[in-house]
Residue frames relative to the residue before (quaternion, step in Angstrom):
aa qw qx qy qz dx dy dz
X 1.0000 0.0000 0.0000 0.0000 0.00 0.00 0.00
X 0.1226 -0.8638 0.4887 0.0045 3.43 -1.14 0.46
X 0.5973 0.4880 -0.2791 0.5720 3.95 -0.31 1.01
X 0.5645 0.4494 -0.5731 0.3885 3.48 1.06 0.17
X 0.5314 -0.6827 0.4961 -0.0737 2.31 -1.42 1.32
X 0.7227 -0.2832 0.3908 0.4948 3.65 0.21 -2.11
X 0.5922 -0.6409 0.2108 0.4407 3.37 -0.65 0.25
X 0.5570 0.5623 -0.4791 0.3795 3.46 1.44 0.83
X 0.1552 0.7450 -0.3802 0.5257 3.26 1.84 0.14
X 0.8886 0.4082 -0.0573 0.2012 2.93 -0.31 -2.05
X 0.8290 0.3112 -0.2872 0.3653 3.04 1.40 -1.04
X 0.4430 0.6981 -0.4158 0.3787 3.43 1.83 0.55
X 0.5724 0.5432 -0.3552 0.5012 3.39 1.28 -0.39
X 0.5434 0.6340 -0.3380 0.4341 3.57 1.24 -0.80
X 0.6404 0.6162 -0.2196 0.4025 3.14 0.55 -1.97
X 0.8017 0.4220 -0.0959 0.4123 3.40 0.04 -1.77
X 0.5703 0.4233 -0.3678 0.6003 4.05 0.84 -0.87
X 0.7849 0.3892 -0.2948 0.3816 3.67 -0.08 -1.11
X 0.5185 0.4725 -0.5231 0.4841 4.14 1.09 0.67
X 0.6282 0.6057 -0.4241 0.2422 3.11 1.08 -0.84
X 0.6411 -0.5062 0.5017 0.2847 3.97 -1.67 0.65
X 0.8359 0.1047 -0.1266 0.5238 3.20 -0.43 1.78
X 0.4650 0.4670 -0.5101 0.5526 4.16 0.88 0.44
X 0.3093 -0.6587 0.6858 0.0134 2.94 -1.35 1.70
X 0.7337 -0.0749 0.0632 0.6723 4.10 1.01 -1.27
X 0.1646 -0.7005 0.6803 0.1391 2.94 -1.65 0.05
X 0.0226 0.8123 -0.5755 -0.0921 3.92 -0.63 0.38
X 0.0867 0.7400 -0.6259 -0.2306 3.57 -0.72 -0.09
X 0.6032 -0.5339 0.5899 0.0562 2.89 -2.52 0.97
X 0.2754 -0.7771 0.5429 0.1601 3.55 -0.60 0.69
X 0.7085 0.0024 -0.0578 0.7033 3.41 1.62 -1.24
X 0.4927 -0.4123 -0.7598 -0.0997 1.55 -0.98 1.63
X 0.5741 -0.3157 0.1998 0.7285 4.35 -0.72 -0.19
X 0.5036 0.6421 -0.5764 0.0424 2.96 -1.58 0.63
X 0.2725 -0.8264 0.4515 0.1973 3.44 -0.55 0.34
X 0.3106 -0.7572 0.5740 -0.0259 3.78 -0.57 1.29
X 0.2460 -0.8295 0.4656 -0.1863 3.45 0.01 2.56
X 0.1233 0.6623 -0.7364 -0.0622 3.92 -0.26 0.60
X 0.0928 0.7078 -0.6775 0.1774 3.61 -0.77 1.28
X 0.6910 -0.5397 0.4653 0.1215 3.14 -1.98 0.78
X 0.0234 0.8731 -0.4369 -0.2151 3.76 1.18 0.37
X 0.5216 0.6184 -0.4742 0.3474 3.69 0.96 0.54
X 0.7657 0.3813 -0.1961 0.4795 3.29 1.32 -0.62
X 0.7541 -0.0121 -0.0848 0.6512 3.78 1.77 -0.71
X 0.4889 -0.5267 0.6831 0.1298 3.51 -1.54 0.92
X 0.4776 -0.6803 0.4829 0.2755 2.99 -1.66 1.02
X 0.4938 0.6125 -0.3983 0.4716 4.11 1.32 0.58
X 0.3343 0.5235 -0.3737 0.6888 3.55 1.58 0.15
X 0.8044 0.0926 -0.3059 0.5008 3.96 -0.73 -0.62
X 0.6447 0.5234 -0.4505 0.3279 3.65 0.38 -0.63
X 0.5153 0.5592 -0.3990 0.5124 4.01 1.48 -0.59
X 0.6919 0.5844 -0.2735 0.3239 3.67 0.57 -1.38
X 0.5285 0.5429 -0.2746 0.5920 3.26 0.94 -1.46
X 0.7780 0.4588 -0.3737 0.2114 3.27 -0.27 -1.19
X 0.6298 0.6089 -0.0904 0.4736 3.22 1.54 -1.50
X 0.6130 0.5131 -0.2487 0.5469 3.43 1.57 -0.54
X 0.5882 -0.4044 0.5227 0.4661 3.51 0.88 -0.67
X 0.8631 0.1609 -0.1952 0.4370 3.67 -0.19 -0.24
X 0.0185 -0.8727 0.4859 -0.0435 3.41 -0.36 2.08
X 0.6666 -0.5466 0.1751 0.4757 3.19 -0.54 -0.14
X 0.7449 -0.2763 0.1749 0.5815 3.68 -1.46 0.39
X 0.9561 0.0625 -0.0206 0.2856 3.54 -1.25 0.18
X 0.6464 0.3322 -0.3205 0.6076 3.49 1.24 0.91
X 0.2999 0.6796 -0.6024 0.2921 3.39 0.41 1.65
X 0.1496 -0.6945 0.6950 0.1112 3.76 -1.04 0.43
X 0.7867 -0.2796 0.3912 0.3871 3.05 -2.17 0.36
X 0.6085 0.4870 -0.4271 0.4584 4.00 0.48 -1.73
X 0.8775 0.3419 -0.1995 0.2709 3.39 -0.15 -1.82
X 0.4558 0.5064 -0.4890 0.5446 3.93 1.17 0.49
X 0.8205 0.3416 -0.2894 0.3556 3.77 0.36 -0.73
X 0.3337 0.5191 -0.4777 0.6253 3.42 1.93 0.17
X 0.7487 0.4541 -0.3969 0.2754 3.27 -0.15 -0.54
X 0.5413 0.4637 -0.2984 0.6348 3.89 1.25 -0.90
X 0.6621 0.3877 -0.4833 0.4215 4.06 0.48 -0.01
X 0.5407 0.6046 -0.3008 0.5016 3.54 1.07 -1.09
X 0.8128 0.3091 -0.2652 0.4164 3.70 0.34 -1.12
X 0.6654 0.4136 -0.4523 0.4262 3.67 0.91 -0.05
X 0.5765 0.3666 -0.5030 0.5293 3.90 0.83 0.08
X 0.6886 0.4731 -0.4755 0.2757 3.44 0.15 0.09
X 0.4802 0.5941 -0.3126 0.5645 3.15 2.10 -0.23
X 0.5672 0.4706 -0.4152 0.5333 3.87 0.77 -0.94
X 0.7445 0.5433 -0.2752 0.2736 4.03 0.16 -1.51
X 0.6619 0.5703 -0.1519 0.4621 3.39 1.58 -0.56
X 0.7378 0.1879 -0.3393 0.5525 3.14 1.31 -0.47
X 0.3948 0.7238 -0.4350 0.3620 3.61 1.03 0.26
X 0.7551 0.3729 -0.1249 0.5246 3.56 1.38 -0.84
């Protein structure tokens, strides 16, 4: 994964995997990026988080673009607003 950023990064990736149909946990990894899925593989596949992430800004190793780095600085400042809201 790529674009993490901080732990407002982090807790949008949280947030968003953990709505999905059939995530039991979710953890993320700073070193290295990555994000560590206990999930229900009857209801989601690991191409389901790997789309999301992507769409969020943080794609996998070696298929990032300009779009999906500055999705990623949007993604990490609502996760910064969502954190101190709670």
């Amino acid at each position: 994964m790529e674009n993490l950023k901080c732990k407002g990064c982090a807790n949008t990736i949280k947030k968003s995997i953990s709505k999905m149909n059939g995530v039991k946990n979710v953890e993320v990894v700073f070193e290295p990026e990555s994000v560590a899925i206990e999930y229900d593989e009857k209801e989601v596949n690991r191409d389901d988080f790997v789309q999301l992430l992507s769409k969020l800004g943080y794609p996998e190793k070696g298929n990032n673009t300009l779009i999906k780095n500055v999705k990623s600085y949007v993604s990490c400042a609502i996760g910064r607003v969502t954190k101190k809201e709670e």
